[in-house]
N, CA, C and O atoms as a Maestro MAE file, in Angstrom:
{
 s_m_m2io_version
 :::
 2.0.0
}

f_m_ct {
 s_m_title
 :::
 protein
 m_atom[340] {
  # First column is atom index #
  i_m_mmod_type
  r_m_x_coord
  r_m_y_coord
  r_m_z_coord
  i_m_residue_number
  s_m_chain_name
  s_m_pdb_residue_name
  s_m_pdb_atom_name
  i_m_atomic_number
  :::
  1 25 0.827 -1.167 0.000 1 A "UNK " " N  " 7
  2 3 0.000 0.000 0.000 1 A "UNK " " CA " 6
  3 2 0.878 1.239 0.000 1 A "UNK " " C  " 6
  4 15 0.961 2.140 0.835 1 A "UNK " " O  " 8
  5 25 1.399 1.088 -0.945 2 A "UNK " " N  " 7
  6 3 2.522 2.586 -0.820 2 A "UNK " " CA " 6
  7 2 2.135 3.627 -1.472 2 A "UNK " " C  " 6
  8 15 3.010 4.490 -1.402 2 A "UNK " " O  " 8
  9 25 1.069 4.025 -2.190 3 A "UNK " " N  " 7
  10 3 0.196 4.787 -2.974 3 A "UNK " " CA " 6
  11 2 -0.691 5.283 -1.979 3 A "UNK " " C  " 6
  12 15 -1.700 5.805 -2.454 3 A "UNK " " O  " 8
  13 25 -0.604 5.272 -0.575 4 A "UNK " " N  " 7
  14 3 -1.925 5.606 0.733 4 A "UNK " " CA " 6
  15 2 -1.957 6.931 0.666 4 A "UNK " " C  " 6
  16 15 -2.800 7.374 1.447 4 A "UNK " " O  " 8
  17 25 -1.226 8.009 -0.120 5 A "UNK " " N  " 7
  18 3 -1.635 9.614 0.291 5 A "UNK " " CA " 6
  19 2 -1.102 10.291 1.415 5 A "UNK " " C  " 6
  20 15 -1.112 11.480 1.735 5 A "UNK " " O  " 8
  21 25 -0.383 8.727 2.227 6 A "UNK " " N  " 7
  22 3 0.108 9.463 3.708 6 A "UNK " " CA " 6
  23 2 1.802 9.856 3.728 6 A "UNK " " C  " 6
  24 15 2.711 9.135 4.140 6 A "UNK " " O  " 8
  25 25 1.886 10.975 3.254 7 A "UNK " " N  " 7
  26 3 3.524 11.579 2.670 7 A "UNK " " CA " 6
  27 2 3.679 12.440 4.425 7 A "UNK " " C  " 6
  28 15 2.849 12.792 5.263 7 A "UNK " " O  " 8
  29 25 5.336 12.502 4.331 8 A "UNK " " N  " 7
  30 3 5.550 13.565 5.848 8 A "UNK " " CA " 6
  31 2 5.994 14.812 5.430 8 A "UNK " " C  " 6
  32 15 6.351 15.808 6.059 8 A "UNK " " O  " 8
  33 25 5.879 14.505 3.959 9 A "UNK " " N  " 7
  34 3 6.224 16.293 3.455 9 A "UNK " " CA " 6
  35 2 5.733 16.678 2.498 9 A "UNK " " C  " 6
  36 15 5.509 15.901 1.570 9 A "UNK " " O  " 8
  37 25 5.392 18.094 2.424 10 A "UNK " " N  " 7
  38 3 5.224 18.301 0.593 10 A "UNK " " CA " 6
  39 2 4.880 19.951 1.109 10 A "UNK " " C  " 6
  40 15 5.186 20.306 2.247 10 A "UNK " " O  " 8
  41 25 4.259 20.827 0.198 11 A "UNK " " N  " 7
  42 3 3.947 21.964 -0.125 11 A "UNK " " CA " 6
  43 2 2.856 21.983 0.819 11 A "UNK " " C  " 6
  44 15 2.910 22.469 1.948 11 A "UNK " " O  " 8
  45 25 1.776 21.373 0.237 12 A "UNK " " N  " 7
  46 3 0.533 21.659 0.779 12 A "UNK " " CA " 6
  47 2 0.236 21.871 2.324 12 A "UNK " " C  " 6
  48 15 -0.353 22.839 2.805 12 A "UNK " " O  " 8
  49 25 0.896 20.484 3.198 13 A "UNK " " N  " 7
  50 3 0.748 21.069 4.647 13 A "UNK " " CA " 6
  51 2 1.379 22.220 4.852 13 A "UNK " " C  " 6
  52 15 0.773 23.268 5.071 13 A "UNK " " O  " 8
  53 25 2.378 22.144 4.811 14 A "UNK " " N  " 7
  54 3 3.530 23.292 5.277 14 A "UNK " " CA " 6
  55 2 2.876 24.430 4.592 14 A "UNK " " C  " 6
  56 15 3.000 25.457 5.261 14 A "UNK " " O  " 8
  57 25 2.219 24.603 3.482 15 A "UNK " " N  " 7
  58 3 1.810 26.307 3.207 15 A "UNK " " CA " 6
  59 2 0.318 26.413 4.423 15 A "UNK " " C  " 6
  60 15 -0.163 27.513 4.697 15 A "UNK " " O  " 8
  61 25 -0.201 25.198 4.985 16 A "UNK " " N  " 7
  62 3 -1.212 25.179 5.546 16 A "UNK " " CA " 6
  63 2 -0.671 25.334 6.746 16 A "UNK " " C  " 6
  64 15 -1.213 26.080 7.561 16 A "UNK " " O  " 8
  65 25 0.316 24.752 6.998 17 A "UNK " " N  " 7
  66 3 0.306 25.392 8.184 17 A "UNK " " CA " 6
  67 2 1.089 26.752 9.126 17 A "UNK " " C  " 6
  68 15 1.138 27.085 10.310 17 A "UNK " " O  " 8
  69 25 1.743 27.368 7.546 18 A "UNK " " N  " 7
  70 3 2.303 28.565 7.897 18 A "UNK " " CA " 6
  71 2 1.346 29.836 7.539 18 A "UNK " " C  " 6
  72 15 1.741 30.990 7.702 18 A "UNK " " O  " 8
  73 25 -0.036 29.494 7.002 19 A "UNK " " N  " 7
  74 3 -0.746 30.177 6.663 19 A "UNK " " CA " 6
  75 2 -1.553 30.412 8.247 19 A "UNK " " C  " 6
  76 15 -1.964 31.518 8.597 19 A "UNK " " O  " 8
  77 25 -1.685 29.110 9.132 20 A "UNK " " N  " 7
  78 3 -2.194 29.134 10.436 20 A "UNK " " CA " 6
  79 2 -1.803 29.593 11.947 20 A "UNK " " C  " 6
  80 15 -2.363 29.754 13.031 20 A "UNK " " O  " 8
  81 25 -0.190 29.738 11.229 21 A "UNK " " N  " 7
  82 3 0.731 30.158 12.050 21 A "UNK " " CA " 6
  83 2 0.498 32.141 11.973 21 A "UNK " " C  " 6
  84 15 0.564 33.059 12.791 21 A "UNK " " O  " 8
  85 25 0.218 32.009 10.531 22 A "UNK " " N  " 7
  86 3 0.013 33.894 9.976 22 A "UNK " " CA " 6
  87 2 -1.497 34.401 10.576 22 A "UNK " " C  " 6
  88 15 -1.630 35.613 10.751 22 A "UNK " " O  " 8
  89 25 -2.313 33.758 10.804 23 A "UNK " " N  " 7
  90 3 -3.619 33.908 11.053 23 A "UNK " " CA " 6
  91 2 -3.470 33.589 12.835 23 A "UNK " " C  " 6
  92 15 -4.275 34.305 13.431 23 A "UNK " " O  " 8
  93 25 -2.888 32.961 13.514 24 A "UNK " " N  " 7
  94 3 -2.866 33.226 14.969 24 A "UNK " " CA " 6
  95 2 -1.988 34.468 14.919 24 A "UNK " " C  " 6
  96 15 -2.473 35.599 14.947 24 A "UNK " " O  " 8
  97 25 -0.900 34.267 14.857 25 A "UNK " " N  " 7
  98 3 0.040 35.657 14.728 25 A "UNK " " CA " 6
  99 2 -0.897 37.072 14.575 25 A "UNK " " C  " 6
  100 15 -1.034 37.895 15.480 25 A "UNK " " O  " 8
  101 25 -1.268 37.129 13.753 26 A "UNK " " N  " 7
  102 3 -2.295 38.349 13.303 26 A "UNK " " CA " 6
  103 2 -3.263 38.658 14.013 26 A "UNK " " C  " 6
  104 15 -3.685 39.815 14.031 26 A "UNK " " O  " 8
  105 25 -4.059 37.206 15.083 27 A "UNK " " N  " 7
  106 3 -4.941 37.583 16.085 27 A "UNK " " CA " 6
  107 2 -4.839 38.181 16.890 27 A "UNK " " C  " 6
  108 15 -5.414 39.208 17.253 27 A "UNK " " O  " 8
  109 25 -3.465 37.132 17.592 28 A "UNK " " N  " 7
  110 3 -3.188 37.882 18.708 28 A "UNK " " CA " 6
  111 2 -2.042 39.030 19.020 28 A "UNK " " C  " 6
  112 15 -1.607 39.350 20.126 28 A "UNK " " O  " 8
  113 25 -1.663 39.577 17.675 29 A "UNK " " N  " 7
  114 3 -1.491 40.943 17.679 29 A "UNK " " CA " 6
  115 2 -2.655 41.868 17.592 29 A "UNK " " C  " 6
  116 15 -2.435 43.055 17.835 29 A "UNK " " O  " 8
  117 25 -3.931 41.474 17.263 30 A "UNK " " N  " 7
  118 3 -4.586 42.513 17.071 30 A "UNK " " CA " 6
  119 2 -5.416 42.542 18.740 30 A "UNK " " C  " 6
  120 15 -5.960 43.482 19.320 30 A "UNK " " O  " 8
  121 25 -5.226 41.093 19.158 31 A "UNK " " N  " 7
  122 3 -5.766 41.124 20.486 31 A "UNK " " CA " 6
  123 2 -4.980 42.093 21.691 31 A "UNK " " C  " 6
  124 15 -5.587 42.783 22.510 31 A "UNK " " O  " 8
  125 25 -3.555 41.973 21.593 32 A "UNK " " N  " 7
  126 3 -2.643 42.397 22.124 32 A "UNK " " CA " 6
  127 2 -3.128 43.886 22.156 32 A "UNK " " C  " 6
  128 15 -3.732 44.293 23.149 32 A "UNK " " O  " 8
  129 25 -2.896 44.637 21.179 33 A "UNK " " N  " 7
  130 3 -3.462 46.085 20.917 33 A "UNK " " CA " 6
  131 2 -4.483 46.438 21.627 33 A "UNK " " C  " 6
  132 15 -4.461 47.425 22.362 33 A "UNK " " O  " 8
  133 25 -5.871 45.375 21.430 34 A "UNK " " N  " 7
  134 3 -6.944 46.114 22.201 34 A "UNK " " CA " 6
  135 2 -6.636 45.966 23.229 34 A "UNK " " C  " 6
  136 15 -7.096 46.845 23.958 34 A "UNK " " O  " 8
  137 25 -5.985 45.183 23.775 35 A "UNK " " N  " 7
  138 3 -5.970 45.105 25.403 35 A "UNK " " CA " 6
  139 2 -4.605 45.279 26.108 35 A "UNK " " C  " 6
  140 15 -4.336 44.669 27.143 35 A "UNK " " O  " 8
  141 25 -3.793 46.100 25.529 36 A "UNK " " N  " 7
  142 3 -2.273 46.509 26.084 36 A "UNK " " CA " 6
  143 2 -2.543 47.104 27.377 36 A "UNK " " C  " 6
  144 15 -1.576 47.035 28.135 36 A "UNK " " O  " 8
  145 25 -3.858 47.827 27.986 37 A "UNK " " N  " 7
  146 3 -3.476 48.151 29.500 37 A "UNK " " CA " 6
  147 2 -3.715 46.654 30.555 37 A "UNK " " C  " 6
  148 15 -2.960 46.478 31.511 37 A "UNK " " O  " 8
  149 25 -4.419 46.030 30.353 38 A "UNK " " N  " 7
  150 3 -4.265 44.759 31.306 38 A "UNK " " CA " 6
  151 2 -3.162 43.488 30.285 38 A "UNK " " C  " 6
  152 15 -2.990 42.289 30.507 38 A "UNK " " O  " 8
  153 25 -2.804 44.040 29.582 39 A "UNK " " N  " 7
  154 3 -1.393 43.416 29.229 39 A "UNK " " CA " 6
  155 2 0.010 43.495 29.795 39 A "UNK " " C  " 6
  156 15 0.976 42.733 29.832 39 A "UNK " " O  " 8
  157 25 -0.422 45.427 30.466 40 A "UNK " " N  " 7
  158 3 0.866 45.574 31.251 40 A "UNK " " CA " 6
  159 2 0.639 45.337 32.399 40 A "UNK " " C  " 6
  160 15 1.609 45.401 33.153 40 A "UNK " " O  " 8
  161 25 -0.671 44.984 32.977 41 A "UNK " " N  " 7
  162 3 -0.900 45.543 34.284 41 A "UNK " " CA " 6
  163 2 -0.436 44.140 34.522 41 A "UNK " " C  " 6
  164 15 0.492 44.188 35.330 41 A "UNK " " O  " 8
  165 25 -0.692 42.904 34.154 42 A "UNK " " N  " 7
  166 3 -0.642 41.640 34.136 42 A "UNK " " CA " 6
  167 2 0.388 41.322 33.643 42 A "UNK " " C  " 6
  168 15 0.188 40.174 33.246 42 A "UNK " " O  " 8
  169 25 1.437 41.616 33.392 43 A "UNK " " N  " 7
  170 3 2.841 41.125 32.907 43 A "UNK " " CA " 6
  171 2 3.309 39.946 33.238 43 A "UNK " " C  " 6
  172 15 3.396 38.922 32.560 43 A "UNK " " O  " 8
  173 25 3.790 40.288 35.008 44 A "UNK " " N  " 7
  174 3 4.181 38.826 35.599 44 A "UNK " " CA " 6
  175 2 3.972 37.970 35.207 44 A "UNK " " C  " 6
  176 15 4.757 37.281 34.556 44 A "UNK " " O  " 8
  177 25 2.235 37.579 35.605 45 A "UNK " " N  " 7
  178 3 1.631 36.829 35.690 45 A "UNK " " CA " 6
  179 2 1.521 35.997 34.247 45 A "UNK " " C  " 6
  180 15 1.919 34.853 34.030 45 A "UNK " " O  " 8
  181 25 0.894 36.867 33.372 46 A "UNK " " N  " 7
  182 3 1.708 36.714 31.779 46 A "UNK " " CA " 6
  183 2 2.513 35.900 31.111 46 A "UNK " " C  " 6
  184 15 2.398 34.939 30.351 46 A "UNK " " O  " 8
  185 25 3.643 36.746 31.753 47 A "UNK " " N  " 7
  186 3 5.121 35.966 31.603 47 A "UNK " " CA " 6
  187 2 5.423 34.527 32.282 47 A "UNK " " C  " 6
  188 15 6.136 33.632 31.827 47 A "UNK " " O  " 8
  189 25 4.914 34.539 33.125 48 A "UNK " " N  " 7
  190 3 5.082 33.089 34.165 48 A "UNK " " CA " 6
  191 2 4.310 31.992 33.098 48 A "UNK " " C  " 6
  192 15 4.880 30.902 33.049 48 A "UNK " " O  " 8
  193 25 3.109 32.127 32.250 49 A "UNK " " N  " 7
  194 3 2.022 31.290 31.520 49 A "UNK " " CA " 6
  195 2 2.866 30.870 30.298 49 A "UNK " " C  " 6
  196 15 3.109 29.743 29.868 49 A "UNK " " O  " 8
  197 25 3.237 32.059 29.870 50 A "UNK " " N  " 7
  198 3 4.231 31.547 28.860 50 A "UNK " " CA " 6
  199 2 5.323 30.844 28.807 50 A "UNK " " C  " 6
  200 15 5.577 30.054 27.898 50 A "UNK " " O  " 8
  201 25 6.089 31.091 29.832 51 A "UNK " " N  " 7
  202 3 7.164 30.190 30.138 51 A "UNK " " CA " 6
  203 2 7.150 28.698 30.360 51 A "UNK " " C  " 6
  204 15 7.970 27.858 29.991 51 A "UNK " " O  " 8
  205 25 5.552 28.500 31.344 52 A "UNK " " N  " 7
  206 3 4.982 27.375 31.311 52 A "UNK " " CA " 6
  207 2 4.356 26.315 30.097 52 A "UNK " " C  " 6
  208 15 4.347 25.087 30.010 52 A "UNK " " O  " 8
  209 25 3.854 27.384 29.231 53 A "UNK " " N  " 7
  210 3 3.708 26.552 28.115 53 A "UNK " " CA " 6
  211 2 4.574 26.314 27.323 53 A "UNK " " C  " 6
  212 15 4.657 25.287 26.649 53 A "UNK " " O  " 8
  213 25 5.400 27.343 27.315 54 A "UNK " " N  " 7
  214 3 6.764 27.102 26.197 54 A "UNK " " CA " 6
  215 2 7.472 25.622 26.711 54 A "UNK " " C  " 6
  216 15 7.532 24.740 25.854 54 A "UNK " " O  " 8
  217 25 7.975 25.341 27.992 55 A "UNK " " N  " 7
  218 3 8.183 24.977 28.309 55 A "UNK " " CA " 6
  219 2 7.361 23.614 28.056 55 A "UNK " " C  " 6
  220 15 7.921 22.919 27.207 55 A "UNK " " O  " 8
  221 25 6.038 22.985 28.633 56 A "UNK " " N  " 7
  222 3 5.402 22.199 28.357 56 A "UNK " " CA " 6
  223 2 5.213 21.844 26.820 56 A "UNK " " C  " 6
  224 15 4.694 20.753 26.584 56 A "UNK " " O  " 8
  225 25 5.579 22.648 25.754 57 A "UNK " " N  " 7
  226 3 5.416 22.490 24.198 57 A "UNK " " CA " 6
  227 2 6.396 20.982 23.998 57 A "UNK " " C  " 6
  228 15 6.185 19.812 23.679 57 A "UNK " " O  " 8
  229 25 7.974 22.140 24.543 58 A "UNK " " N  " 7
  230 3 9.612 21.333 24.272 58 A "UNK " " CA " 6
  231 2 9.424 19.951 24.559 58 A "UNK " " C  " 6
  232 15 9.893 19.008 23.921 58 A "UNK " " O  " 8
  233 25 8.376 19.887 26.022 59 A "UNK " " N  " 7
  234 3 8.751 18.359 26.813 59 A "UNK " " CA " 6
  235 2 7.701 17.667 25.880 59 A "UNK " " C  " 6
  236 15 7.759 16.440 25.806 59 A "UNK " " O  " 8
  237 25 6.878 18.242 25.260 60 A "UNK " " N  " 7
  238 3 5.869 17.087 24.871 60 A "UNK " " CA " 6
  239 2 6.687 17.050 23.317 60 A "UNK " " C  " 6
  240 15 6.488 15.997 22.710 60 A "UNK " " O  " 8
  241 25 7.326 17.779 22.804 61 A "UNK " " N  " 7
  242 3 7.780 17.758 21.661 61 A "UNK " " CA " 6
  243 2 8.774 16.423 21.786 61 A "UNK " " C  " 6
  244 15 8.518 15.363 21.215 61 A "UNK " " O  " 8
  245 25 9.775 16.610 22.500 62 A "UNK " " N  " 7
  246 3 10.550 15.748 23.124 62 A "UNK " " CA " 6
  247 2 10.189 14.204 23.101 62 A "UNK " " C  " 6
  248 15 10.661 13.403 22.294 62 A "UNK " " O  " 8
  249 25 9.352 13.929 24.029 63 A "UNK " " N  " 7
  250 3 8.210 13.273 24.337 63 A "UNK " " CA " 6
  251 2 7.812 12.057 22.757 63 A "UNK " " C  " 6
  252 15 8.007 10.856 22.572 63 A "UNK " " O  " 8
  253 25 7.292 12.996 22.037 64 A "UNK " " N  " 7
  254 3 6.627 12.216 20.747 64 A "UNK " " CA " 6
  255 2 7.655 11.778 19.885 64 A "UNK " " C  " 6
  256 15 7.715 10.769 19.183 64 A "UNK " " O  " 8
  257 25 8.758 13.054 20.118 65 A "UNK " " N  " 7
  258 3 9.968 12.580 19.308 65 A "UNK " " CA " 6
  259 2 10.751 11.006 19.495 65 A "UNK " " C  " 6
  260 15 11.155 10.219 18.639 65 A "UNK " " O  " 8
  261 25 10.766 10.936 21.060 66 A "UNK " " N  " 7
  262 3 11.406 9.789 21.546 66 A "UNK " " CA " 6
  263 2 10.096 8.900 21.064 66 A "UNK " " C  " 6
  264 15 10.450 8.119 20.181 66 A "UNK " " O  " 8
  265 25 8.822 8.794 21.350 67 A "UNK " " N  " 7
  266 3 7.978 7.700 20.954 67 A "UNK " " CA " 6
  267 2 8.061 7.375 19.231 67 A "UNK " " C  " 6
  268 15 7.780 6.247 18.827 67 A "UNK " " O  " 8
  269 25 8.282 7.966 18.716 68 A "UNK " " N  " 7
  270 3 8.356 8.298 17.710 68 A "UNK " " CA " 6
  271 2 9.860 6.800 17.426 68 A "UNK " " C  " 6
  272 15 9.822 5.608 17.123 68 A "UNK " " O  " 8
  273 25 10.742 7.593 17.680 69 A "UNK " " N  " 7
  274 3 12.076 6.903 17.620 69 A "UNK " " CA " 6
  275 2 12.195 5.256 17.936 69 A "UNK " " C  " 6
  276 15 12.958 4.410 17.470 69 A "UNK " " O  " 8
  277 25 11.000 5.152 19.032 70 A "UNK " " N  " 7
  278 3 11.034 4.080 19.717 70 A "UNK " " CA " 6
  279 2 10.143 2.717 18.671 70 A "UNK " " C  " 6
  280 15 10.398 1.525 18.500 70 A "UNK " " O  " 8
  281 25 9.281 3.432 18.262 71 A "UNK " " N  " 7
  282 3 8.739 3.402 17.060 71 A "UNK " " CA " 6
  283 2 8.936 2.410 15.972 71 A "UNK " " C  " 6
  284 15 8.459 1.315 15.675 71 A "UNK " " O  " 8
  285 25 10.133 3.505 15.333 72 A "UNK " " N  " 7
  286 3 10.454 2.838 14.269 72 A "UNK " " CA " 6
  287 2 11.727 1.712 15.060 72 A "UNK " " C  " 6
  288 15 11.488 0.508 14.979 72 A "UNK " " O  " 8
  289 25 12.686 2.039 15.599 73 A "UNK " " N  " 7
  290 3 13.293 0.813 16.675 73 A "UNK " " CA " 6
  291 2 12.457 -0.855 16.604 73 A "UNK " " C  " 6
  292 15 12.871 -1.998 16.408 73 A "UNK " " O  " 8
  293 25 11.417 -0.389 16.814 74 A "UNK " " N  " 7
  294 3 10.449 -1.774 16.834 74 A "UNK " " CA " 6
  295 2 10.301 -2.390 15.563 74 A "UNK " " C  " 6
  296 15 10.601 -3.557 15.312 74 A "UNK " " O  " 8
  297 25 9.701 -1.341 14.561 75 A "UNK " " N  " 7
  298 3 9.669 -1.366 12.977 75 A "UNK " " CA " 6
  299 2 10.414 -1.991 12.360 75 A "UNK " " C  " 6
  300 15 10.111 -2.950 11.650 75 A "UNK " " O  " 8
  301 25 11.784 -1.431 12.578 76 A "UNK " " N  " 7
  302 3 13.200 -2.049 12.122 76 A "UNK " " CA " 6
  303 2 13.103 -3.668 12.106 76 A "UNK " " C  " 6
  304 15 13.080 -4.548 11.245 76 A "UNK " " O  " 8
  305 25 13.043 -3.562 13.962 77 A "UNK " " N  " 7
  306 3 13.599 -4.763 14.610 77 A "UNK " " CA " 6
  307 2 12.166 -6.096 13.857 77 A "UNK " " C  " 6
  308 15 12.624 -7.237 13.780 77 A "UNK " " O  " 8
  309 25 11.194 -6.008 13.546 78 A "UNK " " N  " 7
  310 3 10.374 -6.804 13.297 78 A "UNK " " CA " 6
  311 2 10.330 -6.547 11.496 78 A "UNK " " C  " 6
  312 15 10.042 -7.614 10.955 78 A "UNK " " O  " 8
  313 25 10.492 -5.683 10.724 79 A "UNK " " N  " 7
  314 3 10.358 -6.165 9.595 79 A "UNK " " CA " 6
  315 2 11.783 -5.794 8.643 79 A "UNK " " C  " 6
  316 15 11.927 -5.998 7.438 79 A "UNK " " O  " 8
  317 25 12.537 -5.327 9.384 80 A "UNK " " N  " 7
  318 3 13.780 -4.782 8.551 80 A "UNK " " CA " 6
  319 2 14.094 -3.395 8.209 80 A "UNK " " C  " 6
  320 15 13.350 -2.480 7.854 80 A "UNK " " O  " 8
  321 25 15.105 -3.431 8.357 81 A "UNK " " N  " 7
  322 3 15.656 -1.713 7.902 81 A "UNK " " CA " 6
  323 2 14.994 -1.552 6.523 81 A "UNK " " C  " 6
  324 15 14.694 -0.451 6.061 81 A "UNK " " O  " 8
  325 25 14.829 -2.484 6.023 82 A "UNK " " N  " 7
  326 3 14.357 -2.094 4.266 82 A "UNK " " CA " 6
  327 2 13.482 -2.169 4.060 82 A "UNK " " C  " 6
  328 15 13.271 -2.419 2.873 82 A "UNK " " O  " 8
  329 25 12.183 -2.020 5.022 83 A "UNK " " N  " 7
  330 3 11.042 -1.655 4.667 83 A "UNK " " CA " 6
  331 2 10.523 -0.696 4.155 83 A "UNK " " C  " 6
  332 15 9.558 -0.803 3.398 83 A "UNK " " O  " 8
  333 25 11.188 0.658 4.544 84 A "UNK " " N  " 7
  334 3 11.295 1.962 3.810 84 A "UNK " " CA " 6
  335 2 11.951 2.073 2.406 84 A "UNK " " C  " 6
  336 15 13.129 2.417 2.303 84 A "UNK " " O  " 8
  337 25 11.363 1.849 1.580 85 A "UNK " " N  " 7
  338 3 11.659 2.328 0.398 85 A "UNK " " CA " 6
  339 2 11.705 3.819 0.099 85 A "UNK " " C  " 6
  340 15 11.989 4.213 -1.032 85 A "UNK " " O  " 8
  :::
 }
 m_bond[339] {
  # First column is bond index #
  i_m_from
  i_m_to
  i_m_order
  :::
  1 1 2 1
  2 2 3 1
  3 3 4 2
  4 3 5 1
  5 5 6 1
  6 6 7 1
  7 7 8 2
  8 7 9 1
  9 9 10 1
  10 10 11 1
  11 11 12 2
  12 11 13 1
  13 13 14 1
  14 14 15 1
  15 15 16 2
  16 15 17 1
  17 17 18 1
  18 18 19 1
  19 19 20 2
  20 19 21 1
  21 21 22 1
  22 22 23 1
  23 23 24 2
  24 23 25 1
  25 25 26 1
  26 26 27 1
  27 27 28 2
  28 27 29 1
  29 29 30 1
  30 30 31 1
  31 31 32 2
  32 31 33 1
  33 33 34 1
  34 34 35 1
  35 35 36 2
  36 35 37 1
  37 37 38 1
  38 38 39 1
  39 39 40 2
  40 39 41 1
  41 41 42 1
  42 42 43 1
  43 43 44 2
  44 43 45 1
  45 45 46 1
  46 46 47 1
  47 47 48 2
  48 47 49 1
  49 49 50 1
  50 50 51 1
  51 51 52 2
  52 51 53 1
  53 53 54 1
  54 54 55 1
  55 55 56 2
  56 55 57 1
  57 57 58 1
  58 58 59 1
  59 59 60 2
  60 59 61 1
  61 61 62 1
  62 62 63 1
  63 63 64 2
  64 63 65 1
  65 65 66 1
  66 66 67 1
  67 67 68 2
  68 67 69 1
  69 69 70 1
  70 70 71 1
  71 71 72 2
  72 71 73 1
  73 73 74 1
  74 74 75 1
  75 75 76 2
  76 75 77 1
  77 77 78 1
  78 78 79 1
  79 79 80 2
  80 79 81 1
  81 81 82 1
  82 82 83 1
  83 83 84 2
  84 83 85 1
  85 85 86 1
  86 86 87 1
  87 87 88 2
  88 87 89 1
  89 89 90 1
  90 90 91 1
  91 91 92 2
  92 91 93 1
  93 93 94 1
  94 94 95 1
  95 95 96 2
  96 95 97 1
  97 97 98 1
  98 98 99 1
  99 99 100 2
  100 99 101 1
  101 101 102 1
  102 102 103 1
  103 103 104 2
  104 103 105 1
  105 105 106 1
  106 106 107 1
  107 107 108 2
  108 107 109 1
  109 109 110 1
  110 110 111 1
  111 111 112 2
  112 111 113 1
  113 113 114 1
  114 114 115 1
  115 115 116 2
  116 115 117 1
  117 117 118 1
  118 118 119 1
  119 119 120 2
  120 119 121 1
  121 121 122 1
  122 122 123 1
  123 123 124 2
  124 123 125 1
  125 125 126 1
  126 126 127 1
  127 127 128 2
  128 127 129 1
  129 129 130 1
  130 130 131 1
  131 131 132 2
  132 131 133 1
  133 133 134 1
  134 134 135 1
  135 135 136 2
  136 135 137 1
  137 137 138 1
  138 138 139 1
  139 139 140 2
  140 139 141 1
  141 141 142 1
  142 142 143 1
  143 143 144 2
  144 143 145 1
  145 145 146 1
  146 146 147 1
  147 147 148 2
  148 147 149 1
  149 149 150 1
  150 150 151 1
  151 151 152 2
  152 151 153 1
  153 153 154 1
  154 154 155 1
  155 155 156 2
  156 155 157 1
  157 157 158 1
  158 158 159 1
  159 159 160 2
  160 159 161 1
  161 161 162 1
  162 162 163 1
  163 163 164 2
  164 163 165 1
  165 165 166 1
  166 166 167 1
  167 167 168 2
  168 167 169 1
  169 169 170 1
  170 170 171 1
  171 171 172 2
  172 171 173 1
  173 173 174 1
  174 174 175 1
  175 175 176 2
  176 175 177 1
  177 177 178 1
  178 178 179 1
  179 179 180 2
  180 179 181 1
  181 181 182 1
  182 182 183 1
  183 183 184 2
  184 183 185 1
  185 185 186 1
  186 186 187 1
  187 187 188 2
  188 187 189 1
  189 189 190 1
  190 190 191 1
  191 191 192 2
  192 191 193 1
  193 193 194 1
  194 194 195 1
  195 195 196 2
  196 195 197 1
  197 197 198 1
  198 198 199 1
  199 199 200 2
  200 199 201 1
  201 201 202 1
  202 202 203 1
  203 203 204 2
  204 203 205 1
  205 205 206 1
  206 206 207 1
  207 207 208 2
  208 207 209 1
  209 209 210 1
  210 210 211 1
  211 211 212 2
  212 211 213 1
  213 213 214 1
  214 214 215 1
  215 215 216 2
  216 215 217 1
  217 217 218 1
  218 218 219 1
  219 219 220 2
  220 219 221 1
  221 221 222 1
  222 222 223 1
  223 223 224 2
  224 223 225 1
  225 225 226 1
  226 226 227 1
  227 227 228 2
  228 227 229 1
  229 229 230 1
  230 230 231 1
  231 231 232 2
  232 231 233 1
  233 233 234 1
  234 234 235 1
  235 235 236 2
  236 235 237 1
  237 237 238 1
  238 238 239 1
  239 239 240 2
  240 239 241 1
  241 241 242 1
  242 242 243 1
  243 243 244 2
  244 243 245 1
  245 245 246 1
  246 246 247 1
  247 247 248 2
  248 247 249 1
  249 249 250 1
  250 250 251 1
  251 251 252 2
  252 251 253 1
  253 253 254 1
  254 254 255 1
  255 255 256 2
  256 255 257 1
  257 257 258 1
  258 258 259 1
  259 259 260 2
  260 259 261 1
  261 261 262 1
  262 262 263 1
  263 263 264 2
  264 263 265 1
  265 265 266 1
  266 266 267 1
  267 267 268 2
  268 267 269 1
  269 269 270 1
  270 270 271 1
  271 271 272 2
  272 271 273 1
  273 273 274 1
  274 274 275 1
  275 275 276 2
  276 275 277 1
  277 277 278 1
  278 278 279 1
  279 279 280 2
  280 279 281 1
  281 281 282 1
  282 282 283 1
  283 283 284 2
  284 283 285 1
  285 285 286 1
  286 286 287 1
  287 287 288 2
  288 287 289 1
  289 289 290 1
  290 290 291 1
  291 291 292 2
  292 291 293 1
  293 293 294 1
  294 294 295 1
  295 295 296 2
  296 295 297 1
  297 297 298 1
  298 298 299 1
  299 299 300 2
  300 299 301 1
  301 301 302 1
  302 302 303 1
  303 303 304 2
  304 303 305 1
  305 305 306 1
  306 306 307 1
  307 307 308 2
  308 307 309 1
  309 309 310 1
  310 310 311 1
  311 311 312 2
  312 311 313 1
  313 313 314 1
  314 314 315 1
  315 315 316 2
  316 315 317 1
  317 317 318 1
  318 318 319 1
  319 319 320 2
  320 319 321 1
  321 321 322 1
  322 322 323 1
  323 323 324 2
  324 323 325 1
  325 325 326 1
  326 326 327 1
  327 327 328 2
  328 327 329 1
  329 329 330 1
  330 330 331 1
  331 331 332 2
  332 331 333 1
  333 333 334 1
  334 334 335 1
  335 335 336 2
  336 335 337 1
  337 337 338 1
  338 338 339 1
  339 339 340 2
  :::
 }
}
């Protein structure tokens, strides 16, 4: 079944998803604007959320990467390195 449609690269996602990346970007600059006085007033607090999620992004990134790895490890080990054509 190597004809399945299921590719890990090409044009189409990647313009889709830098088009989604341009459309949050753009929100929450325009959100930012309307609401810059409880943006400053709230900074800290702010800053602490972000750090937390940034943070929580890396580990889960991390995370899928290693499952990921572990993955194909198994893949290998049960049908061969040369299953990937």
């Amino acid at each position: 079944m190597s004809g399945s449609g299921t590719t890990s690269g090409g044009r189409a996602p990647r313009s889709l998803a830098m088009a989604n990346v341009l459309v949050a970007g753009l929100a929450l600059g325009y959100l930012a604007r309307e609401n810059r006085e409880v943006l400053v007033a709230h900074l800290p607090a702010l800053s602490l959320v972000v750090l937390v999620v940034v943070v929580f992004v890396v580990a889960a990134g991390r995370t899928l990467l290693r499952a990921s790895h572990h993955v194909e490890n198994i893949l290998d080990a049960e049908f061969g390195p040369d299953r990937r054509r």
